[in-house]
C-alpha positions as a Python dict, from the first residue, in 0.01 Angstrom:
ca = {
    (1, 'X'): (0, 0, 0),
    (2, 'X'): (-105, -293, -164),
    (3, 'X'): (-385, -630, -95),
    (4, 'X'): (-441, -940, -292),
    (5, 'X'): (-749, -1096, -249),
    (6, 'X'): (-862, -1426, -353),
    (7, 'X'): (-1228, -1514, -437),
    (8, 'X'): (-1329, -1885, -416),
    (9, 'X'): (-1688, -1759, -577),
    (10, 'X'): (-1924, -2056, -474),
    (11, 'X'): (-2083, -2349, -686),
    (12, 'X'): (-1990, -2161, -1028),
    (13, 'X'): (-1651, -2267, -904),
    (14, 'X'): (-1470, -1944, -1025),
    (15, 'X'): (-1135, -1856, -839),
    (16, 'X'): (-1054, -1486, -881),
    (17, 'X'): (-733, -1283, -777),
    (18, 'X'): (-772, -921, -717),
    (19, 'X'): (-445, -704, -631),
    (20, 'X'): (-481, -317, -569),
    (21, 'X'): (-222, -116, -508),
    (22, 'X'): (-237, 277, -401),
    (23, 'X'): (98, 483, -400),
    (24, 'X'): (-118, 794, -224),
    (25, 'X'): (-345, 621, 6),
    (26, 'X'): (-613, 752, -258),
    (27, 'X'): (-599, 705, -597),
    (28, 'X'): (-613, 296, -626),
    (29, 'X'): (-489, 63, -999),
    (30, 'X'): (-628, -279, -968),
    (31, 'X'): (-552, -594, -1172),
    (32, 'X'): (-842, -857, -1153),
    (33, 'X'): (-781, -1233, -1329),
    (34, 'X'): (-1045, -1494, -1363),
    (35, 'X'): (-1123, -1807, -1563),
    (36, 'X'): (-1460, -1667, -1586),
    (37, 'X'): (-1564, -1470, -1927),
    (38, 'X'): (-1794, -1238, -1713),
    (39, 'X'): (-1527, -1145, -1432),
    (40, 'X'): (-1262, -1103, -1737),
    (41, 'X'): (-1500, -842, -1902),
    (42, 'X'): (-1553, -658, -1552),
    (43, 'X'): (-1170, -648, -1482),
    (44, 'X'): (-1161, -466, -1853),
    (45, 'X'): (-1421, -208, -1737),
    (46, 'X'): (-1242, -212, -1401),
    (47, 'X'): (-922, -117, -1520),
    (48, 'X'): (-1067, 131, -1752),
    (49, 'X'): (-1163, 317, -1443),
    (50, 'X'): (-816, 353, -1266),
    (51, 'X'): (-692, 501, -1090),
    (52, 'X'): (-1025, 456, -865),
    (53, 'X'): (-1047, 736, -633),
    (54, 'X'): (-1100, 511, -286),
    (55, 'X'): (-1232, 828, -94),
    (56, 'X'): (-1534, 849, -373),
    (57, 'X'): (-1575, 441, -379),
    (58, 'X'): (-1657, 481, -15),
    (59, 'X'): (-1872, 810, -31),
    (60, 'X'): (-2235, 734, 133),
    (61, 'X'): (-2332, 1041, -102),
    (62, 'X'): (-2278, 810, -417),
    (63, 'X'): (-2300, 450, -576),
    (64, 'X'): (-1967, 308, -624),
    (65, 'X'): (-1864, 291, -948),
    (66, 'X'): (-1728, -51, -949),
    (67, 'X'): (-2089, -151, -816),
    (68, 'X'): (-2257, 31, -1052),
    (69, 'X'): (-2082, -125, -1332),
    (70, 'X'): (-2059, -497, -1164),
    (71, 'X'): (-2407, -479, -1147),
    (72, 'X'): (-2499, -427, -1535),
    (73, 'X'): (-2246, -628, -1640),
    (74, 'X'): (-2383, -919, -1455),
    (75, 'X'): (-2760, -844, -1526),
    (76, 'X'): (-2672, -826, -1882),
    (77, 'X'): (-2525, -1145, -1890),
    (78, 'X'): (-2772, -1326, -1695),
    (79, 'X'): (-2514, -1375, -1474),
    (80, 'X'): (-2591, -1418, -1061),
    (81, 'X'): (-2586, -1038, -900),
    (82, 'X'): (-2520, -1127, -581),
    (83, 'X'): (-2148, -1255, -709),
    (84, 'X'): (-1918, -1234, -459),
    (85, 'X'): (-1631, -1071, -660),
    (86, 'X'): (-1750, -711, -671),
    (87, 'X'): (-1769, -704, -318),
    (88, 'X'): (-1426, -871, -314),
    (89, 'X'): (-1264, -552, -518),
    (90, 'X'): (-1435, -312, -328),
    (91, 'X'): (-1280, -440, -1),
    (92, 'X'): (-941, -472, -195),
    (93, 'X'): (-963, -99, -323),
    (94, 'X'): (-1028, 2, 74),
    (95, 'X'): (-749, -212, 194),
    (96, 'X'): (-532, -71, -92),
    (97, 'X'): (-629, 283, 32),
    (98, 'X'): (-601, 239, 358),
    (99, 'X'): (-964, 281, 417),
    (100, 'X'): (-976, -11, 631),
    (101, 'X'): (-756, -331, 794),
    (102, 'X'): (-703, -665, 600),
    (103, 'X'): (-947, -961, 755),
    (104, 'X'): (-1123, -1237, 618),
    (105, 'X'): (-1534, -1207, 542),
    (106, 'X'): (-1635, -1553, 530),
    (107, 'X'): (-1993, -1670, 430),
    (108, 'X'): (-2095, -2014, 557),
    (109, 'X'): (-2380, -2104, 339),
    (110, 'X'): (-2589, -2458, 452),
    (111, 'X'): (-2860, -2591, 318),
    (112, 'X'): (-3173, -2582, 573),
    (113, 'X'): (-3154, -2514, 931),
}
C-alpha cells in the first residue's frame, strides 16, 4: 500500500511531501522532501530507520520513534516542536500500513475569538 501526503506547514511557509509505502502491511520505507534544512535532516534520520515497523509506531506501550527523534531534532535546532510534519509521517506510515483510512486533518488556526 502506499500514501503521499502533503504538508503546507504554516507561516514558516514550508511545503513537505511524504510518500510511504508498505509491501507487508507492516514494515513501512518512507521518502520525505522539503525546502526546509531541518525537515531535510529529519527525512535523513527518517530513512535511516526503515523499514519502520508500523505495528511498534502505533504501540501505546512505547514512544514512536519518528517522534522521539522529530522532537530532538527540532529542539536542537531551535526549531518550533509543535511542527506539523512529524505528525504528517506518522499518519502516512499508518496509512501506508494499513493502520488506518486516508482523510484530511485540517487545523483552522484564527487569530482571537
Amino acid at each position: 500500500m502506499e500514501a503521499k501526503v502533503k504538508v503546507d506547514a504554516g507561516i514558516c511557509g514550508f511545503k513537505t511531501i511524504i510518500k510511504a509505502t508498505s509491501e507487508d502491511n507492516m514494515n513501512v520505507n518512507l521518502k520525505v522532501v522539503s525546502p526546509c534544512e531541518i525537515i531535510k535532516d529529519l527525512a535523513s534520520q527518517y530513512e535511516a530507520l526503515t523499514p519502520i515497523n508500523a505495528y511498534q509506531e502505533l504501540s501505546p506501550k512505547e514512544e514512536s520513534s519518528i517522534l522521539k527523534i522529530s522532537r530532538v531534532v527540532l529542539v536542537a535546532n531551535g526549531a518550533c516542536e509543535a511542527c506539523v510534519v512529524p505528525a504528517a509521517v506518522c499518519k502516512a506510515i499508518y496509512i501506508a500500513s494499513g493502520l488506518a483510512l486516508p482523510k484530511d486533518v485540517v487545523l483552522d488556526i484564527n487569530e482571537g475569538s
